[in-house]
N, C-alpha and C positions, 0 to 999 in steps of 0.2 A: 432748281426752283428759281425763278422771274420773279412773278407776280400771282399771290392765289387772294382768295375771297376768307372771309371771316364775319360772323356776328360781333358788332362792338357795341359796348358802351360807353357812353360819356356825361361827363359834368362838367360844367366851365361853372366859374368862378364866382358867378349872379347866382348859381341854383339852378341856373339852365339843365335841362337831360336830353338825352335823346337816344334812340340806338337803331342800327340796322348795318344791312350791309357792309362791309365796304373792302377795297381790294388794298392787300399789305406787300409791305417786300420783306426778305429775311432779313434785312437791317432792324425790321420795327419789333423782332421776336426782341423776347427777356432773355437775362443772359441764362445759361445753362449750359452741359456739357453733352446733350444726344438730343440730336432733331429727329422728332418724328414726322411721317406722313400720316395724316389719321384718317382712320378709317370709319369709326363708326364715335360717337360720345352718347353716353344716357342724359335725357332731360329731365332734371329734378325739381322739387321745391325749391331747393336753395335757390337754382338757376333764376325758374320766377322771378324770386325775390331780389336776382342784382337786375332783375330788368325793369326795377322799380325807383323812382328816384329816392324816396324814403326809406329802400328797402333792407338796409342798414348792414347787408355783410360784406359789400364792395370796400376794400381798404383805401386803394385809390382810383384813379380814373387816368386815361382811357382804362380800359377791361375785358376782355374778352370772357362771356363766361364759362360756363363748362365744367363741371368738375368731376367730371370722369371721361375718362377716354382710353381708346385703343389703338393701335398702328403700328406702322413698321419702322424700327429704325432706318435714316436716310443716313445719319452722320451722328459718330461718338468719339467722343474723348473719355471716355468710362471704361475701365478693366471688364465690367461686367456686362456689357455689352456692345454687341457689333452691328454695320450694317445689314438689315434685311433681318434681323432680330423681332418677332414678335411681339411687343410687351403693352403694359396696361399701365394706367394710375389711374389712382382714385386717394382722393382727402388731400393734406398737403397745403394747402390755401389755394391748390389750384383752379382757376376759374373765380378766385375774391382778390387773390395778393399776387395772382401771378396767371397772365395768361391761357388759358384751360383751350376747352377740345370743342369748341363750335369754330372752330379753322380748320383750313386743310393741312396744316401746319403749324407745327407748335415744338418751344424747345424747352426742357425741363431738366432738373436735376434726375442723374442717374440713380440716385442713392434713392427718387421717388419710385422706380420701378419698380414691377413685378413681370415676370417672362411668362408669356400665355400657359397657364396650367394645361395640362394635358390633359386630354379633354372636352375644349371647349374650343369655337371660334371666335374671331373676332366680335363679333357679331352678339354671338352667346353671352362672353364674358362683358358687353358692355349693356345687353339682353339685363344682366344680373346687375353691374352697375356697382355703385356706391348703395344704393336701396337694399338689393341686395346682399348684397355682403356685410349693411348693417343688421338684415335680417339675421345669417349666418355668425357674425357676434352674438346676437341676442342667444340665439339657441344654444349656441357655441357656453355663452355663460352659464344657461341655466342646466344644461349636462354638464359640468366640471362642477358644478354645485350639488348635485344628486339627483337631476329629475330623467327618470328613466319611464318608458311608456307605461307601466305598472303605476306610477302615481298618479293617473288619474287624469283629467280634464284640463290641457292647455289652451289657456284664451290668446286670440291676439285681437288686440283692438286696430281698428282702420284698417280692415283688414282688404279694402280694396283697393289700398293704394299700393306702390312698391314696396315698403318694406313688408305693410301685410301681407301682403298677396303671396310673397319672396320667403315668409315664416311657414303660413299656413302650406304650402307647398312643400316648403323643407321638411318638415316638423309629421305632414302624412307619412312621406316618405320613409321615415327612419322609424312609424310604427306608432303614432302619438295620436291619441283622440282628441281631433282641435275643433273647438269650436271658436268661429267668427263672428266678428261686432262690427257690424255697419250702418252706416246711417241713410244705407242704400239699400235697404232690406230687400222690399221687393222686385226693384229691377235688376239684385243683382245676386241674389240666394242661389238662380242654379249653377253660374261662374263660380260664387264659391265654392260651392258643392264639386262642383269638377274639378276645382282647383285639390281637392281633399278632405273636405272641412265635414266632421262628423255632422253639425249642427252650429245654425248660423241664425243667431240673434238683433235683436235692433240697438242703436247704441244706446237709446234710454234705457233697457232691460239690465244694461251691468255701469249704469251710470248715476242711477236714482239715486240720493242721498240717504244713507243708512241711518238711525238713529243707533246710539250705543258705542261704547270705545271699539265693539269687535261684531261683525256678521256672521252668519253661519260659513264655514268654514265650503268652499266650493273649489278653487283654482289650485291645483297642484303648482303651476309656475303664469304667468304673463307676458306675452310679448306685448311691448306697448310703447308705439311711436307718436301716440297720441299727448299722453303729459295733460296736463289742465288739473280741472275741480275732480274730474272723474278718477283721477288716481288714487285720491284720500279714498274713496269708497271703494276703489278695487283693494289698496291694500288690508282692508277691514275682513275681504272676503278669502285669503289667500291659507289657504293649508297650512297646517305644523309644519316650519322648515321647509317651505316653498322661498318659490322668487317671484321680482316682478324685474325683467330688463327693459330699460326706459330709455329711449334714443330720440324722443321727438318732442316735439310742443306745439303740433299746428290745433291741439287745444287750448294750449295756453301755455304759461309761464310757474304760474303759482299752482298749488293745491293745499290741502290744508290738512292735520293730520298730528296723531300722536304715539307717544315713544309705546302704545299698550300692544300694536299688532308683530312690533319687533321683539320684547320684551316675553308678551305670553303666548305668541306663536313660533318665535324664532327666526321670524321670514327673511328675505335677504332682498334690497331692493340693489341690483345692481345699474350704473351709469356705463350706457354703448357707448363710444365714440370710434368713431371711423374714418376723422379728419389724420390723429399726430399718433394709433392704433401702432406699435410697435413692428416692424419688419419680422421679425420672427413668426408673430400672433399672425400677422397678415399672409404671409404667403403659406402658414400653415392649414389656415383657414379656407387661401382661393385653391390650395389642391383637395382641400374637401367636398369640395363645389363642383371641383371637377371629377369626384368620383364617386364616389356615396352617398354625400350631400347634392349630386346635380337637379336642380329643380326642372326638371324635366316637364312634367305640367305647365307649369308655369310661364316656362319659356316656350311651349310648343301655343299655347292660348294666350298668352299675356304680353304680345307685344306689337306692335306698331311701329313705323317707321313717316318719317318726314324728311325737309332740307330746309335748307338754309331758310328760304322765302317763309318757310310754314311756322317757325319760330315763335311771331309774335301770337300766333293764334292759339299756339301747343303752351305756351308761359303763363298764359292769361286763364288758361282752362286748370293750369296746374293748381295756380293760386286760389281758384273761386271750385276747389273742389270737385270740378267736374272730371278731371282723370281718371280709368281705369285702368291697371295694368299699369305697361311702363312704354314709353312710349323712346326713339330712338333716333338721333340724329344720323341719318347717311352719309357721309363725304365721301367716300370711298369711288362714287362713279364718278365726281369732282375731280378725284386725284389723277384716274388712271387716263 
């Protein structure tokens, strides 16, 4: 390794921003003990949002961002890994506080690893992503909490974005009648549908304001990356001793809500997190993915590819909603 190429971003000191290209040496990597060559990185929300100067998850500056990525080990100082090793990250601050995977090159803490599930390609597992894998939490929660295909009607809201997409996929598979919430109803009802989706709604339909401390009783559990106003009235709707798992807010922040639908239904609203997600939970979860759980759908329809260049037009699209599926950084013909 010379010289390779990277997406950066920056803020000087006035509030000035800026980002794009530019070409690094391995002196300018962050410290850590295993350099990867990377192969592929998934483009998220988050990412968008450090390509924003406001956009408040970048700790400091410069920054690469990226917060998922795949490659091959080049060089370890790590017991648990060698060169020519497989492996993945995702969460970690990578790509906000530490370097992430829009490079062809990048060096990280070994302890953030996970080694490719068997199962999956490079490609696949970055295919799946951070998106994914928060999906795979969410489900992950509300089966170890009792929701078995037998209870009934699972929702996921947003469901055309990656984590939706990455639920409703999963959640067919293991035998689960989902119906989906979008606010893409009809350009994009028959992708859901193919994606597995029993039955697939608009998002005013499970968003309306309910009047009363509790609604008729419909969702046996929720997947819900959404967050905002709409959650107060999902959880109003949710079954005896259902869930609702909640990993997003690109509805909002607040919702509004009372102690009646925990109290006389029993429900359980659990919080996904995917960024500091415990090593054990994590690699238990990406060999689920890669065998029982592989969203196979999902990742045969639901993915796209770009480079470097395509970036600022694939962040802008994330942010203003226009994304389907999941779309995927290449480096890999960079590297080789």
């Amino acid at each position: 390794m010379e010289k390779f190429q990277a997406f950066m971003v920056r803020k000087d000191e006035n509030g000035g921003f800026r980002s794009g290209i530019e070409t690094l040496t391995e002196g300018q990597l962050p410290p850590g003990d295993v350099t990867i060559r990377v192969h592929y990185s998934g483009v998220n929300y988050k990412d968008g949002l450090a390509n924003l100067p406001d956009g408040k998850v970048v700790s400091r500056y410069p920054m690469v961002p990226g917060i998922d990525l795949a490659g091959e080990v080049t060089h370890s100082e790590h017991p648990a890994f060698k060169p020519g090793d497989q492996v993945l990250c995702t969460g970690y601050g990578v790509g906000t506080d530490h370097f992430g995977g829009f490079s062809e090159y990048a060096r990280l803490k070994g302890d953030w690893l996970v080694h490719l599930p068997e199962g999956l390609s490079m490609r696949e597992v970055m295919g799946i992503g951070t998106a994914g894998f928060t999906a795979a939490l969410s489900v992950d929660a509300l089966i170890r909490s009792g929701l078995t295909p037998d209870s009934g009607e699972v929702l996921v809201t947003g469901a055309t974005g990656g984590v939706g997409s990455f639920a409703v996929s999963i959640l067919s598979r293991l035998g689960y009648q989902v119906t989906a919430s979008t606010g893409k109803l009809e350009a994009q009802k028959e992708w859901l549908t193919g994606l597995g989706a029993s039955a697939v709604v608009g998002r005013e339909e499970i968003s309306a304001p309910v009047q009363g401390v509790l609604s008729k009783s419909r969702w046996a559990g929720v997947v819900d990356p959404v967050g905002g106003p709409q959650l107060g009235t999902l959880l109003k709707s949710v079954k005896y001793g259902g869930g609702i798992a909640l990993s997003g807010l690109t509805g909002g922040t607040a919702f509004d809500s009372t102690v009646h639908p925990f109290i006389l239904r029993g429900i359980n609203l659990f919080g996904i997190d995917s960024v500091f997600c415990p090593m054990e939970t994590r690699s238990r979860v990406w060999k689920l993915l890669g065998s029982a759980w592989k969203p196979e759908t999902a990742l045969s329809q639901g993915l796209t590819e770009c480079g470097l260049r395509d970036l600022p037009d694939v962040l802008e699209a994330i942010l203003r909603g226009k994304a389907v599926g999941r779309t995927l950084l290449r480096l890999e013909s960079l590297s080789e």
